[in-house]
C-alpha positions in Angstrom: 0.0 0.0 0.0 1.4 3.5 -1.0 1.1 6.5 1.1 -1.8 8.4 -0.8 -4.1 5.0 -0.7 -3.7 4.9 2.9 -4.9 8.3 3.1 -8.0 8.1 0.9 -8.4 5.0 3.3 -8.8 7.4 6.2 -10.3 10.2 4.2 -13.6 7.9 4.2 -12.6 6.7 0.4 -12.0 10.2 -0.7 -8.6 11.4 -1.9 -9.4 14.7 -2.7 -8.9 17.1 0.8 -7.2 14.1 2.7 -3.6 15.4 2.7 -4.8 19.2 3.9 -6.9 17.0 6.1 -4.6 15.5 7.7 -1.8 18.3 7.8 -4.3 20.4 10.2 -5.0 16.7 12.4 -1.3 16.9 13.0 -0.4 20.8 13.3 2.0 20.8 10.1 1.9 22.2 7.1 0.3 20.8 3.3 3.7 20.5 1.6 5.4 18.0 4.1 2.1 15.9 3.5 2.6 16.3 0.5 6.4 15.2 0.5 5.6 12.5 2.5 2.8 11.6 -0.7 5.5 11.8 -3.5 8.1 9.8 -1.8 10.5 13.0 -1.1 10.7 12.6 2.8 9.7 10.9 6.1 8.5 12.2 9.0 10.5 12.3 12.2 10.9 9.5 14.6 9.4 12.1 17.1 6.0 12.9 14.9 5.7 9.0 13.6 3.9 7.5 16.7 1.2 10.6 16.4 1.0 10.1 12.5 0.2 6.5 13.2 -2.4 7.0 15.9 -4.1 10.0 13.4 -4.2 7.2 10.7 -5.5 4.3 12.8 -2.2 1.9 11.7 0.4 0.7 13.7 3.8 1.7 13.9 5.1 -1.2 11.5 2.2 -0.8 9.1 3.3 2.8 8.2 6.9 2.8 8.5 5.8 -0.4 5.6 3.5 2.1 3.9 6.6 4.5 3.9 9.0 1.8 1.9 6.8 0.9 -0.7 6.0 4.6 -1.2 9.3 5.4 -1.8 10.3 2.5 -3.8 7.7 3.3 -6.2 7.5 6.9 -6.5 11.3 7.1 -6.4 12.4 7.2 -10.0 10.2 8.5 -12.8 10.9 7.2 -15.7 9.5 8.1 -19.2 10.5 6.0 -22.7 13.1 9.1 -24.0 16.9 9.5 -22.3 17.7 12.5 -21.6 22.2 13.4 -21.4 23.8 16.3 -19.8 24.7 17.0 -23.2 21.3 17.9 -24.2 20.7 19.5 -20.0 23.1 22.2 -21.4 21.0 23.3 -24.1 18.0 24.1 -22.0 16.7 27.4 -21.8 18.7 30.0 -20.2 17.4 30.2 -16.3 18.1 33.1 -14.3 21.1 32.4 -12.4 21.7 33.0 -8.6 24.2 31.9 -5.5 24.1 28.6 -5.1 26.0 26.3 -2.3 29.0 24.3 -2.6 28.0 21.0 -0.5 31.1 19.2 -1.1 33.2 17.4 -3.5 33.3 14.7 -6.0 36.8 12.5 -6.0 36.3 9.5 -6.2 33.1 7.0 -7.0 31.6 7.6 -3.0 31.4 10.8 -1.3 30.0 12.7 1.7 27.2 14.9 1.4 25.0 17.0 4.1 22.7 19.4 3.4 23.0 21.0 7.0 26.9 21.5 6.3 27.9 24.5 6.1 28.7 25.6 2.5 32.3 25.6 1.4 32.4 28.5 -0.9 29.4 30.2 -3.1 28.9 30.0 -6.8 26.9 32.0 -9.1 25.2 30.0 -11.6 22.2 29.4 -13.2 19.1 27.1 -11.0 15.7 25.8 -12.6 12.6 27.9 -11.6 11.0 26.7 -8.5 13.9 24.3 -7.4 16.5 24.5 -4.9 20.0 24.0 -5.9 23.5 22.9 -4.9 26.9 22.6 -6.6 29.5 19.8 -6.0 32.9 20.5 -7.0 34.8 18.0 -9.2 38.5 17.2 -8.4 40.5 15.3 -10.5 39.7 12.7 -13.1 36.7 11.1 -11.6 33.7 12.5 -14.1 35.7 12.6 -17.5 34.8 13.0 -20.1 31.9 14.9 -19.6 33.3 17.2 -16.8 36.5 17.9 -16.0 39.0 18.8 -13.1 37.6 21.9 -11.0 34.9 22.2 -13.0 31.0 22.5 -10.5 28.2 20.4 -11.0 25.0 22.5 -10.7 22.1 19.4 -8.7 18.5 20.7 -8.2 16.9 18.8 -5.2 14.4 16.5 -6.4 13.4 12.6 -5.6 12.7 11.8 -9.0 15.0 11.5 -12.6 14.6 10.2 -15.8 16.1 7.3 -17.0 19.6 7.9 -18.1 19.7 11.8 -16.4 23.1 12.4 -13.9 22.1 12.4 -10.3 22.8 12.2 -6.9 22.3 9.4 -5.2 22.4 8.4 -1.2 23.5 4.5 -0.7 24.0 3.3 3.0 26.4 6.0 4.4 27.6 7.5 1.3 26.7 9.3 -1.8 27.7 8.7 -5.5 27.2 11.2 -8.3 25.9 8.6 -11.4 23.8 8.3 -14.2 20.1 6.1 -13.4 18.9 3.2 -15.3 16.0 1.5 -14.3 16.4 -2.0 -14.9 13.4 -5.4 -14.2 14.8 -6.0 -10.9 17.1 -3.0 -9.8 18.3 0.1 -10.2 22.0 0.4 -12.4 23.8 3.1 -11.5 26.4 3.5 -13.8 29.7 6.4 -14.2 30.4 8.5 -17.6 34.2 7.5 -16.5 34.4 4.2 -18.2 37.2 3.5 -15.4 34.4 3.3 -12.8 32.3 0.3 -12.2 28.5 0.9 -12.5 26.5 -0.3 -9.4 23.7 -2.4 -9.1 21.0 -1.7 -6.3 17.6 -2.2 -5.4 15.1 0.4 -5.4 14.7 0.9 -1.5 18.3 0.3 -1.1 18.8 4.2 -2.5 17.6 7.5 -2.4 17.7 10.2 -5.4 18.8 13.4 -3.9 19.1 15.5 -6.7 19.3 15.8 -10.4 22.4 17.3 -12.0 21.1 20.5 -14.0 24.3 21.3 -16.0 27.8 22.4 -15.1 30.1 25.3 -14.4 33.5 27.1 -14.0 35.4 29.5 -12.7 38.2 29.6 -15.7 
């Protein structure tokens, strides 16, 4: 069961009104309803037990609901690939400061949003998104983008098949294109040096979509 059907569940059948309904049962706002819906978050430990209790399910029945929520609404993924190649080409978007989160060296890497940001770039971010920049040292994305060179990542759970993203495994992150497969996910590197990874949908978590790139020089 995914998220939204246990809400039209509660919402006596009825899907329409059921996530503002149950926003003002718990004292939060529509949009974290509403993340929780799409996949894109999960409430706190704190706020589960009361989300629970609101919904009439147990604690194990929506921390399931939660899983299969996720592992289906993670990726998006419509017949056409898109590259970075083609990302490049889009529009011009205004552009704006954007935060440096960290840096890409090698195939795993560190990433928290609550760090503070290493330095400030000003580049271009998609309407309505939110947007970060990783910093590329060495060879580790060649061809595509090289050494001290930024990669421009707007937050979002979802991709197309093929697009660059960031993605959370376990403890780490990894910075690799998404291909959804009939049983997993393939992650796989433009560096033909790097191996691609194989995963299972709920073993990862899409944190961003790589927009286009940028540098200093």
């Amino acid at each position: 069961m995914h998220f939204e059907e246990l809400l039209k569940k509660w919402n006596h059948g009825i899907l329409r009104g059921a996530q503002l309904r149950l926003a003002e049962a718990l004292a939060i706002s529509h949009p974290t309803v509403s993340g929780w819906v799409a996949g894109r978050n999960l409430p706190s430990e704190d706020l589960r037990p009361k989300v629970a209790k609101t919904l009439g399910v147990s604690i194990e029945e929506l921390n399931k609901v939660f899983v299969e929520t996720k592992a289906a609404k993670k990726l998006h993924v419509p017949d056409k690939l898109k590259h970075l190649t083609t990302e490049l080409t889009n529009a011009v978007i205004p552009a704006g400061p954007i935060p440096v989160l960290g840096t890409v060296s090698a195939e795993n890497f560190k990433l928290s949003f609550e760090a503070v940001p290493d330095e400030y770039i000003y580049a271009p971010c998609p309407p309505g998104h939110q947007c970060f920049g990783l910093k590329v040292k060495r060879h580790c994305m060649e061809p595509k983008i090289s050494d001290g060179e930024y990669i421009i990542v707007a937050k979002t759970g979802y991709v197309d098949d093929g697009q660059l993203a960031v993605i959370n495994v376990g403890e780490d992150c990894t910075l690799k294109r998404v291909y959804k497969r009939d049983d997993h996910v393939e992650l796989k590197p433009d560096n033909p040096k790097f191996k691609s990874l194989k995963v299972k949908p709920e073993e990862m978590r899409i944190l961003g979509r790589a927009t286009g790139k940028f540098s200093k020089f």
